[in-house]
MDTraj code that builds the backbone (N, CA, C; nanometers):
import mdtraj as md
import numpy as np

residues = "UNK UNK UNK UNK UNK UNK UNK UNK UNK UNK UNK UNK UNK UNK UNK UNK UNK UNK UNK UNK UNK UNK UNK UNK UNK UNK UNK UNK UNK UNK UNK UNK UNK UNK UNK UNK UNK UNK UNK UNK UNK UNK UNK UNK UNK UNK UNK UNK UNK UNK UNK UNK UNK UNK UNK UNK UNK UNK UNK UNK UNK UNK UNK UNK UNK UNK UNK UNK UNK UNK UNK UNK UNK UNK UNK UNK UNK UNK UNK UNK UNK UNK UNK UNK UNK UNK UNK UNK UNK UNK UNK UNK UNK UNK UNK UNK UNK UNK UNK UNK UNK UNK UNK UNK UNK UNK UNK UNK UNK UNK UNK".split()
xyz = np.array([
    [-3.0770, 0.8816, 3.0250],
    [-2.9881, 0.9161, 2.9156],
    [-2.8583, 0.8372, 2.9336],
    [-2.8113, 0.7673, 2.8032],
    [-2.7240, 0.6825, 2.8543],
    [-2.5818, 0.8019, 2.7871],
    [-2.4565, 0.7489, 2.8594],
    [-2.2989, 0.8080, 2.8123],
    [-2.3264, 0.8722, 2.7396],
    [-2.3331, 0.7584, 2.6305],
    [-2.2413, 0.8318, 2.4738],
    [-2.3640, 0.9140, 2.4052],
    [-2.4729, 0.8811, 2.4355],
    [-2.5641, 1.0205, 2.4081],
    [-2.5305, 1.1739, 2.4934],
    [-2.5198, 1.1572, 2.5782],
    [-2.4148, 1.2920, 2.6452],
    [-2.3413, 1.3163, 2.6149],
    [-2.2983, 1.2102, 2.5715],
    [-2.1405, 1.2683, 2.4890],
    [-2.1669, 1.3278, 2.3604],
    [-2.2615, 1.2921, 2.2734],
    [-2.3080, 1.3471, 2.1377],
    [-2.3740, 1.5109, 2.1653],
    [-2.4543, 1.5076, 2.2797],
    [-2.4867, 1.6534, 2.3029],
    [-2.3819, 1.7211, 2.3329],
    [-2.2859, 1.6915, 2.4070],
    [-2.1591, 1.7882, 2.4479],
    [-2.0694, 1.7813, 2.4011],
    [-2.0395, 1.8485, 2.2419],
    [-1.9156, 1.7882, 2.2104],
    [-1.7885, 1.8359, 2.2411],
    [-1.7712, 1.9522, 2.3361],
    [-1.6739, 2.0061, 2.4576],
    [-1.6391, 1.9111, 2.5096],
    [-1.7491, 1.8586, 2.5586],
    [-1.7319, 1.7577, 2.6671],
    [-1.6716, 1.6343, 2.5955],
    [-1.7449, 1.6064, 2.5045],
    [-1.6867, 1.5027, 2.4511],
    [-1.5206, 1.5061, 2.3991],
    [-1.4672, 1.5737, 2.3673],
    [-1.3220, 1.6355, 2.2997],
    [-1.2741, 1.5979, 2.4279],
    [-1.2739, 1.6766, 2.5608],
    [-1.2042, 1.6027, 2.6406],
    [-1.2413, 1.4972, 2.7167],
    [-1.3287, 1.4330, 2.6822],
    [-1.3068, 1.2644, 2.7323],
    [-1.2418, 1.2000, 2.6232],
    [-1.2154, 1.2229, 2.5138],
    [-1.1726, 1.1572, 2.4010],
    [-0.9887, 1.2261, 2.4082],
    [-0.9774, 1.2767, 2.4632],
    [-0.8411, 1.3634, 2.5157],
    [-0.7704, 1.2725, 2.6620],
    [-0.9051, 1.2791, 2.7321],
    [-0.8840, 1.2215, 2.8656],
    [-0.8461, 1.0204, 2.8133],
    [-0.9202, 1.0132, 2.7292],
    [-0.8506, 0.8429, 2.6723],
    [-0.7193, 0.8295, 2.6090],
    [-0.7357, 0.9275, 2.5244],
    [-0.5648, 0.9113, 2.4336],
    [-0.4697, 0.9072, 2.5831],
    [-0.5010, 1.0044, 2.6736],
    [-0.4053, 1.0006, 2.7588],
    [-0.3938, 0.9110, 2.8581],
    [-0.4690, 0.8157, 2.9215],
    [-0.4876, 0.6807, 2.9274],
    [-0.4048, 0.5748, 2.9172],
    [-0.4344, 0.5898, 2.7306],
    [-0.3621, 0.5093, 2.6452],
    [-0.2347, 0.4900, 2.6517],
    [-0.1623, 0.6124, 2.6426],
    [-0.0275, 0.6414, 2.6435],
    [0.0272, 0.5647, 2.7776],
    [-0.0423, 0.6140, 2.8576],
    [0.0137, 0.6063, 3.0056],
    [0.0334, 0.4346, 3.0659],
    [-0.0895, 0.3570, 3.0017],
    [-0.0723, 0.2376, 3.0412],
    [0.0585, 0.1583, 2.9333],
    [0.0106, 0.2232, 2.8008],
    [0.1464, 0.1764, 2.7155],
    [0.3224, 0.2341, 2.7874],
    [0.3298, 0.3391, 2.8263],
    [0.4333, 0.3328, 2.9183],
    [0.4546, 0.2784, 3.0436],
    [0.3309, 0.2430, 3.1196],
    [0.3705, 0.1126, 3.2048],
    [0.3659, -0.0139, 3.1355],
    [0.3667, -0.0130, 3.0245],
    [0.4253, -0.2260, 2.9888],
    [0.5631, -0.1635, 2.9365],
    [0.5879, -0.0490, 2.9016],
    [0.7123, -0.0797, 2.8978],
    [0.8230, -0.0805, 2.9753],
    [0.7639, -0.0052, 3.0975],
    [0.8951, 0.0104, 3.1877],
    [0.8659, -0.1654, 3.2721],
    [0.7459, -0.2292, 3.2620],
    [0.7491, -0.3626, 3.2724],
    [0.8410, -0.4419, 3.2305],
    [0.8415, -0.4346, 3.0683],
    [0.9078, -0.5143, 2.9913],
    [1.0743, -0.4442, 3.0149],
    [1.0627, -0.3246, 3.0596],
    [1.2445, -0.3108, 3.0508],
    [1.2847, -0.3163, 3.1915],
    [1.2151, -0.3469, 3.2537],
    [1.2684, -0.3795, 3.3912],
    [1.3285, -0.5524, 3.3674],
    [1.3788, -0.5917, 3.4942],
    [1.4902, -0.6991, 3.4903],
    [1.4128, -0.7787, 3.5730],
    [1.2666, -0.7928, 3.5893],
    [1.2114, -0.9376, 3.6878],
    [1.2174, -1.0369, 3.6308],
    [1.2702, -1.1418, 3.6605],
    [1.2952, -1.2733, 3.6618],
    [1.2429, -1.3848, 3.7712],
    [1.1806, -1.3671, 3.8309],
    [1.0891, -1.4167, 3.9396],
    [0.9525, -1.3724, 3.8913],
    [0.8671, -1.4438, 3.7917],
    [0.7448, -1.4075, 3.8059],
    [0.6597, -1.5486, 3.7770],
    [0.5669, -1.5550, 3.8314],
    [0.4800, -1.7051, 3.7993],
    [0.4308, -1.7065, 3.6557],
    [0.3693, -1.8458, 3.6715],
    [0.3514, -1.8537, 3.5422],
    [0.2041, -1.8044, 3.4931],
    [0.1014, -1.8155, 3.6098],
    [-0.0310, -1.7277, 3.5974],
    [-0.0149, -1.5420, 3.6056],
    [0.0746, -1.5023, 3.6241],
    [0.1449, -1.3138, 3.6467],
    [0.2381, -1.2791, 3.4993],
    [0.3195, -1.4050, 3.4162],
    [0.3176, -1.4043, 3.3191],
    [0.1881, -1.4440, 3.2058],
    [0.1204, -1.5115, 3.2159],
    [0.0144, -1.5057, 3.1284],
    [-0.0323, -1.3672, 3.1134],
    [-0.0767, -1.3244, 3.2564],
    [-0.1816, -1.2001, 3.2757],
    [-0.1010, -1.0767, 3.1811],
    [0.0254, -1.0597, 3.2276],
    [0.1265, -0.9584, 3.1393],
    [0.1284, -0.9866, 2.9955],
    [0.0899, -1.1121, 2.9189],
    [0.0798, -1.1102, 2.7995],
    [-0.0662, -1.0876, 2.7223],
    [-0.1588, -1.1153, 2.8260],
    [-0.3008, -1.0580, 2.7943],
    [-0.3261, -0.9492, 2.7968],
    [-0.2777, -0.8787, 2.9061],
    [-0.2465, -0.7369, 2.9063],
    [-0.2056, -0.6479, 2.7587],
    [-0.0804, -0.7097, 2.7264],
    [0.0022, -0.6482, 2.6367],
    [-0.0762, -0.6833, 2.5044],
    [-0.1476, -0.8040, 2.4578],
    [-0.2334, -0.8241, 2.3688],
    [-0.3582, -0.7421, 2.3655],
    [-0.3958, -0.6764, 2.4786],
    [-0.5723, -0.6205, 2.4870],
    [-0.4877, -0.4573, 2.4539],
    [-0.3709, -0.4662, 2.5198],
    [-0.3834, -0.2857, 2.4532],
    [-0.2853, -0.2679, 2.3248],
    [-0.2310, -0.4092, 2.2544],
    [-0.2023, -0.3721, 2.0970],
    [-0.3504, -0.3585, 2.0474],
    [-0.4775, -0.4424, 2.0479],
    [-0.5572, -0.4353, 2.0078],
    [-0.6308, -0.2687, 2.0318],
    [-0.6112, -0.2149, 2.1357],
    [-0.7118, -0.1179, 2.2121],
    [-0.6380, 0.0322, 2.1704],
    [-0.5280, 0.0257, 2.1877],
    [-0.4624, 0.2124, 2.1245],
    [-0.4589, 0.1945, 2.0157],
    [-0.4677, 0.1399, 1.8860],
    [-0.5166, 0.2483, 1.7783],
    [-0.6327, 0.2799, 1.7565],
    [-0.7348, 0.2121, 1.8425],
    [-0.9082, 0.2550, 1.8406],
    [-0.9157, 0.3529, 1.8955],
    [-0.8434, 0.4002, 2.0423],
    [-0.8540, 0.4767, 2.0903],
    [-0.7612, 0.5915, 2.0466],
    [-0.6465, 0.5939, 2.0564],
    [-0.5285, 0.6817, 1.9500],
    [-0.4646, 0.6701, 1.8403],
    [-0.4721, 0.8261, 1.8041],
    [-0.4134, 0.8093, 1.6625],
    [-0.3008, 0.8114, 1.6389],
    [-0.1803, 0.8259, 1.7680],
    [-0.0939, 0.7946, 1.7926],
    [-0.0100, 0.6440, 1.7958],
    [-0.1214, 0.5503, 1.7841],
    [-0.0400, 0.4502, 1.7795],
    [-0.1219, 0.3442, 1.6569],
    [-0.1995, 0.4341, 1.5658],
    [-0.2121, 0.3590, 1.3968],
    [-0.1223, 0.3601, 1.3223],
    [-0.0774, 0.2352, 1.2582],
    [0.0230, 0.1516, 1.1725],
    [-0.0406, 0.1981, 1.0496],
    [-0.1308, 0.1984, 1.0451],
    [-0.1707, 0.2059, 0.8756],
    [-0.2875, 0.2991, 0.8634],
    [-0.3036, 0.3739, 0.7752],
    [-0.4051, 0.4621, 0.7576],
    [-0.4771, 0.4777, 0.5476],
    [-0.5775, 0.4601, 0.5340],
    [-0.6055, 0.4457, 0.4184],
    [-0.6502, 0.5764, 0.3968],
    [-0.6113, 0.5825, 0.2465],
    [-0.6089, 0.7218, 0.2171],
    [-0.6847, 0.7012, 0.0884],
    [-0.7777, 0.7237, 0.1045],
    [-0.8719, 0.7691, -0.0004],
    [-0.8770, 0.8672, -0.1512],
    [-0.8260, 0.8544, -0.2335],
    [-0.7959, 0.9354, -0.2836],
    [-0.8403, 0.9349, -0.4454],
    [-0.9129, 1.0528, -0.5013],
    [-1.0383, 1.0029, -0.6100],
    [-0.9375, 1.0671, -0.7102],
    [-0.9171, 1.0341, -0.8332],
    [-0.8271, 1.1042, -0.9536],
    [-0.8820, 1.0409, -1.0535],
    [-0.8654, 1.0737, -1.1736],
    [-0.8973, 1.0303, -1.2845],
    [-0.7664, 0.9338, -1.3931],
    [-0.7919, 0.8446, -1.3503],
    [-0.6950, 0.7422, -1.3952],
    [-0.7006, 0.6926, -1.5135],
    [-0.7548, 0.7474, -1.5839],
    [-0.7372, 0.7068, -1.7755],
    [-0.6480, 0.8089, -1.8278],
    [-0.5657, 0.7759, -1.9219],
    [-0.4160, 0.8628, -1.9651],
    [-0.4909, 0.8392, -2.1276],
    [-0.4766, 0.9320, -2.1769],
    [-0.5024, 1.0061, -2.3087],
    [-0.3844, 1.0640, -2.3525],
    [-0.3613, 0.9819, -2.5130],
    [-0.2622, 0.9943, -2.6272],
    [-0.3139, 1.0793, -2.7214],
    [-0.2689, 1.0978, -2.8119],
    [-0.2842, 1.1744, -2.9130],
    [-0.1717, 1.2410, -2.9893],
    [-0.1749, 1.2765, -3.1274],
    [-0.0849, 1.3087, -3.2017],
    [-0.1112, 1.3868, -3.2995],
    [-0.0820, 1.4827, -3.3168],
    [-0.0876, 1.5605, -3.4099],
    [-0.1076, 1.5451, -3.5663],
    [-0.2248, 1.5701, -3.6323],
    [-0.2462, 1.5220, -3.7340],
    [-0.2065, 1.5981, -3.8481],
    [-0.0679, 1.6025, -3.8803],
    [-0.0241, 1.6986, -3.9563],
    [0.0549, 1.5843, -4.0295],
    [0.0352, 1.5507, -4.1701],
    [0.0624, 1.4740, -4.2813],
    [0.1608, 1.5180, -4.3334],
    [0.1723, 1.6398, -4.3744],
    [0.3193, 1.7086, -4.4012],
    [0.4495, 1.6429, -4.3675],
    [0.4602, 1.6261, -4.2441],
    [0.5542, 1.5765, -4.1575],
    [0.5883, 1.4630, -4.1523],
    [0.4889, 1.3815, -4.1591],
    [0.4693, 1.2278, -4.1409],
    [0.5797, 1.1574, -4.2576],
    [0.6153, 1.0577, -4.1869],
    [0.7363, 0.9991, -4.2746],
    [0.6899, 0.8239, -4.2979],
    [0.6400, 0.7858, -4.3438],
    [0.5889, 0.6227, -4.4154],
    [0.7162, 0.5412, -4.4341],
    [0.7743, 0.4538, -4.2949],
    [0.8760, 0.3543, -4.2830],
    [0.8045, 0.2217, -4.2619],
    [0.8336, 0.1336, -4.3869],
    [0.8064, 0.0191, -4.3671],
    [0.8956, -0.0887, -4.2773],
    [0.8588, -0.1838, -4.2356],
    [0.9971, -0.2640, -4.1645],
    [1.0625, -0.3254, -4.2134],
    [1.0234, -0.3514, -4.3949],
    [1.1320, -0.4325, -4.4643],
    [1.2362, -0.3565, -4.5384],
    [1.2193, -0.2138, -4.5331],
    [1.3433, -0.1013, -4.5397],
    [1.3894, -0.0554, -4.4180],
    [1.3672, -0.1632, -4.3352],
    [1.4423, -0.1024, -4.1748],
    [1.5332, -0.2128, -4.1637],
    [1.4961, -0.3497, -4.2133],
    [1.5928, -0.4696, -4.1700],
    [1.6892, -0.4354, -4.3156],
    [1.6386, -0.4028, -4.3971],
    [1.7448, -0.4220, -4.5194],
    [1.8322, -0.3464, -4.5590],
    [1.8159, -0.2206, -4.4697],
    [1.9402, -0.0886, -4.4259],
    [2.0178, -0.1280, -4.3031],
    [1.9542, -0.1869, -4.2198],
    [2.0925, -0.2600, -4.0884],
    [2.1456, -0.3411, -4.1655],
    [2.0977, -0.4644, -4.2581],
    [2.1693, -0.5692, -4.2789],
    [2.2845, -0.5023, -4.3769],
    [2.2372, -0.4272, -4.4600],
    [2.3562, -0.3671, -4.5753],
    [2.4705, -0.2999, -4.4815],
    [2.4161, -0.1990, -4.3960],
    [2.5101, -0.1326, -4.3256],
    [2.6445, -0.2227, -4.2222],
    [2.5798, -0.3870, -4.2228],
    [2.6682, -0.4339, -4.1440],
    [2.7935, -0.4973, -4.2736],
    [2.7929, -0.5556, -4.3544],
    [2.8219, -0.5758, -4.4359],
    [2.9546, -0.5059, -4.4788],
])
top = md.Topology()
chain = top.add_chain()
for i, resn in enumerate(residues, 1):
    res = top.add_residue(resn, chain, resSeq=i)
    for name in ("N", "CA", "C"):
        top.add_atom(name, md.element.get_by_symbol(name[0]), res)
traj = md.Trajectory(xyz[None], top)
């Protein structure tokens, strides 16, 4: 029986190994930072590479593993997006303005 099939039968078990990673996560992300805020200035140039591979494999690696450190989250969200007009069909009311008694009442009125 391999892992992650044990892990599918136990999902106790599984919750805290998936508990036991977030916390992991965190922990190595607070050692690059007390890395990066520390003051070494003596480091080679193969101990600097490794510190930037490092720091590249776990931007890539905590938001797979935590949800603590996802930037973006898509949100799914189903609504009905057609907007419906309508107007009341009451003729009574209705008032019949043409636009050549709309320009020829501004123009008089300026006059």
């Amino acid at each position: 029986m391999s892992f992650y099939k044990f892990l599918d039968q136990n999902p106790k078990f599984k919750e805290k190994f998936n508990e036991a990673q977030e916390i992991g996560i965190k922990t190595l992300v607070e050692k690059m930072l007390a890395i990066f805020s520390s003051d070494v200035t003596e480091m080679s140039n193969e101990e600097l590479l490794f510190l930037r591979e490092k720091q590249n494999y776990l931007k890539w690696l905590a938001p797979r593993v935590s949800s603590l450190f996802q930037e973006k989250q898509n949100l799914n969200v189903k609504s009905d997006s057609s907007i419906r007009i309508s107007w009341e069909d009451n003729q009574d009311d209705l008032i019949d303005v043409a636009a050549e008694d709309i320009t020829s009442t501004t123009t008089e009125s300026k006059d």
